[in-house]
C-alpha positions in Angstrom: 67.7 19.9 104.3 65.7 18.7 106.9 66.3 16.5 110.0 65.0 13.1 110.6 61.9 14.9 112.9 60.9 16.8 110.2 62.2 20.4 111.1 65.4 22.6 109.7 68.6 22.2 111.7 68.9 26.2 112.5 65.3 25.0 114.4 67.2 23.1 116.3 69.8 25.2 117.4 67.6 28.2 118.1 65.4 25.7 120.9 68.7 24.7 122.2 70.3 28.7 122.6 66.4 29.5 124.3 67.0 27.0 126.9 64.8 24.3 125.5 65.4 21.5 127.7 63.8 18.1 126.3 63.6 16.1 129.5 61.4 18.6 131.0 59.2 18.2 127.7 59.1 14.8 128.7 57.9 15.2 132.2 61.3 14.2 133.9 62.9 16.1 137.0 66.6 16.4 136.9 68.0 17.3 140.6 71.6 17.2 142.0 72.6 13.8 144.1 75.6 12.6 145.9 76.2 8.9 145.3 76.2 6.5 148.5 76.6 2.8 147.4 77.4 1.5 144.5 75.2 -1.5 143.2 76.2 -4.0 140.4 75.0 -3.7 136.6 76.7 -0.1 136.7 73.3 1.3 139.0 74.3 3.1 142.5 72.1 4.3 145.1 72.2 8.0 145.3 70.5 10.1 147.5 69.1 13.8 146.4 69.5 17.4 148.1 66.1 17.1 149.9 67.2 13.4 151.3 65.5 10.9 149.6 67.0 8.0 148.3 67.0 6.7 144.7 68.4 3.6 142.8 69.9 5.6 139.1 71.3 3.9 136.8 74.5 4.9 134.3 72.6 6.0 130.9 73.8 7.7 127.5 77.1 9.0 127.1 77.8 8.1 130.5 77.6 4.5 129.6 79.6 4.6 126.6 82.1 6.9 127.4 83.1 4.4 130.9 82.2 7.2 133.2 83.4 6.1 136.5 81.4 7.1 139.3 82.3 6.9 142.8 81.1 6.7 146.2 80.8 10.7 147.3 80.5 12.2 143.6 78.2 14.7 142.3 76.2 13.8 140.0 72.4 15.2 137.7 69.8 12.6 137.7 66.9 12.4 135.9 64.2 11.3 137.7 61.9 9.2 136.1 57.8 10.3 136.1 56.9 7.0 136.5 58.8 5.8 139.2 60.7 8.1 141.7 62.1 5.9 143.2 64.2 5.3 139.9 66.5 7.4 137.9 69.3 7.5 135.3 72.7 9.4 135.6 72.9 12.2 133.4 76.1 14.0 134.2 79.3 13.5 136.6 79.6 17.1 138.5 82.3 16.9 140.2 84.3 14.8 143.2 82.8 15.2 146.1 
């Protein structure tokens, strides 16, 4: 049995126990960011460990799960390679 990309599923699971990280396939940054203003359409400006200021925006299972993100929380963000300025939320890491 194969998955839809073509490859077994014990594949699969071997890339993911080697540390295979597909966002870094992709070309996207993930880094650590407090979260300083909330914005409406579920986005919040966040701003990273070396300072800099990015608008992210609530993606994946942190959308559909109703992840509730605060002013002061630690969150990943993936930064996009397009835009750096711009980035989605990952993962809530904690309260601040």
């Amino acid at each position: 049995m194969t998955t839809r990309a073509g490859r077994e599923p014990a594949q699969s699971r071997e890339r993911e126990r080697a540390g295979y990280d597909a966002a870094q396939d992709c070309g996207r940054k993930r880094e650590e960011a407090t979260v300083v203003e909330l914005l409406p359409s579920a986005a919040c400006r966040v701003e990273l460990e070396n300072r800099a200021r990015v608008v992210a925006h609530a993606a994946g299972a942190t959308k559909t799960n109703f992840v509730r993100v605060r002013v002061g929380d630690r969150i990943l963000v993936e930064l996009s390679p397009h835009d750096v300025t711009r980035g989605r939320i990952v993962k809530l890491l904690g309260k601040g």
